[in-house]
N, C-alpha and C positions, 0 to 999 in steps of 0.2 A: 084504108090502112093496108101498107103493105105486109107480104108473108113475112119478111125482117121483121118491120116490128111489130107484129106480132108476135113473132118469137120472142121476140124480147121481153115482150110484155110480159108473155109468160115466166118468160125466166124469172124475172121480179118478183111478180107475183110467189113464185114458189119459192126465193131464198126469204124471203119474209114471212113465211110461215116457215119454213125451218127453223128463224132462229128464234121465231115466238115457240114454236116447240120446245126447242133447247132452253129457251127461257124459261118455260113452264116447268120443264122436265128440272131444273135446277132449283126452282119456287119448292117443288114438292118433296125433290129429295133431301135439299139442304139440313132442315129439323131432323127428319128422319137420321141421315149419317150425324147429324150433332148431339140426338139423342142417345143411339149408340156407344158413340166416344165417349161422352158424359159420362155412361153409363159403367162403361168400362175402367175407365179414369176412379169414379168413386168404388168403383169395387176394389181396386187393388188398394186405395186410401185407407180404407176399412179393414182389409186382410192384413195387411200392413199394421196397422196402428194396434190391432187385438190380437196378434198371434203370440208378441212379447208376452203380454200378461197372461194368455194362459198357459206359455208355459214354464213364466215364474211361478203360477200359483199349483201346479202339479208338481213343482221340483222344490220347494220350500222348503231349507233343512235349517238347524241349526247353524247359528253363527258360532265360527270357532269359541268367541268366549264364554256361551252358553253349553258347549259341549265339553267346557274343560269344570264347569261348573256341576254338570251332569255327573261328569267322572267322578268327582268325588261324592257327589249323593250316591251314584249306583254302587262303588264300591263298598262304602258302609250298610247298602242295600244287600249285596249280596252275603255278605260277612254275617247278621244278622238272619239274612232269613234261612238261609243255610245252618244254623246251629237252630233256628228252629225248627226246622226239619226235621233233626235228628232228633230234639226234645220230644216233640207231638209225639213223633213214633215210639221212643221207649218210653214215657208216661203211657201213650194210649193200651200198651202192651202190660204195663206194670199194674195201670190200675183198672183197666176193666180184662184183661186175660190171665191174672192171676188167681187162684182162691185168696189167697192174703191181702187185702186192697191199700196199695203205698198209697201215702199223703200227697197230693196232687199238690199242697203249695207246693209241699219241700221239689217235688218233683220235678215242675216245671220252674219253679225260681223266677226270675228275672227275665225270663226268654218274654213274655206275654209284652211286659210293660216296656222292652226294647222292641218286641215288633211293633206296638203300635206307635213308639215314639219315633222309630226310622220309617214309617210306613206315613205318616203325617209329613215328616219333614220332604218325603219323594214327592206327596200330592202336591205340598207346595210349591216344588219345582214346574211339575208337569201341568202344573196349572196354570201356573202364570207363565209359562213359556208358548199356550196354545194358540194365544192372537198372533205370536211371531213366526208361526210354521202354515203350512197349507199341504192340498193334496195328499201323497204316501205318508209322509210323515205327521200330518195333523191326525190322520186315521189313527196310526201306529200309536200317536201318543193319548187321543180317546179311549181307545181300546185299554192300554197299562192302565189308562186313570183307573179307568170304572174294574179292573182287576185288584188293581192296588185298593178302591175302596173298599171293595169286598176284603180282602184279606185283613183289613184293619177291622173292619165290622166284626168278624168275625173272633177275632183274636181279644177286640175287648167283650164281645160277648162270653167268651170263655174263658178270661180272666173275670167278668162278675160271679160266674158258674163256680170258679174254684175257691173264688172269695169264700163266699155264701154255702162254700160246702153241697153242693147240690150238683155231684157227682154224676147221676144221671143225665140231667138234662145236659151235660158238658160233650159227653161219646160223642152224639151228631155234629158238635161245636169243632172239634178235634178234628172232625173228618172234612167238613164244610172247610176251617181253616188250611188246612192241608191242600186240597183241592185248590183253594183260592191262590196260594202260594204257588203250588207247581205252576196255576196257569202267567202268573202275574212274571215267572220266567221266563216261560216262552214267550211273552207278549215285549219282554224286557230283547228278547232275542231280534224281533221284529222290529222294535221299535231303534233297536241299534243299525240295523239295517238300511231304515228309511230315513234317518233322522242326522247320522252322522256326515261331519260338512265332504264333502267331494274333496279327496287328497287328502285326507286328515290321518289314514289308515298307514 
């Protein structure tokens, strides 16, 4: 054999392991880059598809016709608890800071049996409106429920107290109720906060 061809031969020889190289080298990385893409491809699918709902369900507010319905519950809410405010406070003054101790029906009148008939009618607002809210607002509107409960517990616990004549046991009822109402504003404050529709203001 000549020096030519053997060169040649050689040559051959080594472009044909070249391109079984390159062959191989394309076998192994092929999955490898398709796994990557893949990989990447479903991520963004996913980020994508779940970023919407969460954050519809952090921003959940009130549908306008639910908050125009609210407005009129909260307005007889506050109308009501607001003169009982001032009732609690001059009954609780008249009839346990006095020596002369006033008649706690006459006293308090009507105030008991209007909070807890506007204080029922809000539960049933905020109650059934809580599958249709999420996030700030579903908080906001747990938090009034279980205030608002409390202030109706309260209020007919101390209207059985003034029934029943049993004066005593009524003080702590007065002050519990009291309590319960101031919180059940603030929480009324929050709950306007979070709950009211975007633009509505």
């Amino acid at each position: 054999m000549s020096v030519g061809s053997s060169s040649r031969a050689l040559t051959s020889i080594t472009a044909r392991r070249s391109r079984r190289a390159v062959v191989l080298c394309a076998l192994v990385l092929a999955p490898v880059l398709a796994g990557c893409g893949g990989g990447d491809d479903s991520t963004s699918e996913t980020s994508t598809a779940t970023a919407p709902a969460t954050t519809r369900e952090q921003n959940e507010r009130l549908t306008p016709a639910a908050w125009a319905d609210y407005e009129d519950v909260a307005a007889e809410a506050r109308t009501v608890n607001s003169k009982a405010i001032a009732t609690f406070k001059t009954c609780r003054r008249l009839i346990y800071g006095s020596e002369e101790r006033a008649n706690a029906s006459e006293c308090f009148g009507d105030s008991l049996t209007n909070l807890v008939t506007v204080g029922k009618s809000t539960l049933t607002f905020l109650e059934g409106g809580q599958a249709d809210v999420a996030g700030a607002c579903a908080k906001a509107n747990a938090e009034l429920t279980g205030y608002v409960k409390l202030y109706v517990a309260s209020a007919q616990s101390l209207s059985n107290s003034v029934d029943e004549d049993e004066i005593a046991a009524a003080q702590p009822t007065v002050d519990n109720a009291l309590t319960a109402l101031k919180r059940a504003r603030a929480a009324d404050v929050a709950f306007v906060a979070a709950c009211e529709p975007t633009g509505s203001a």
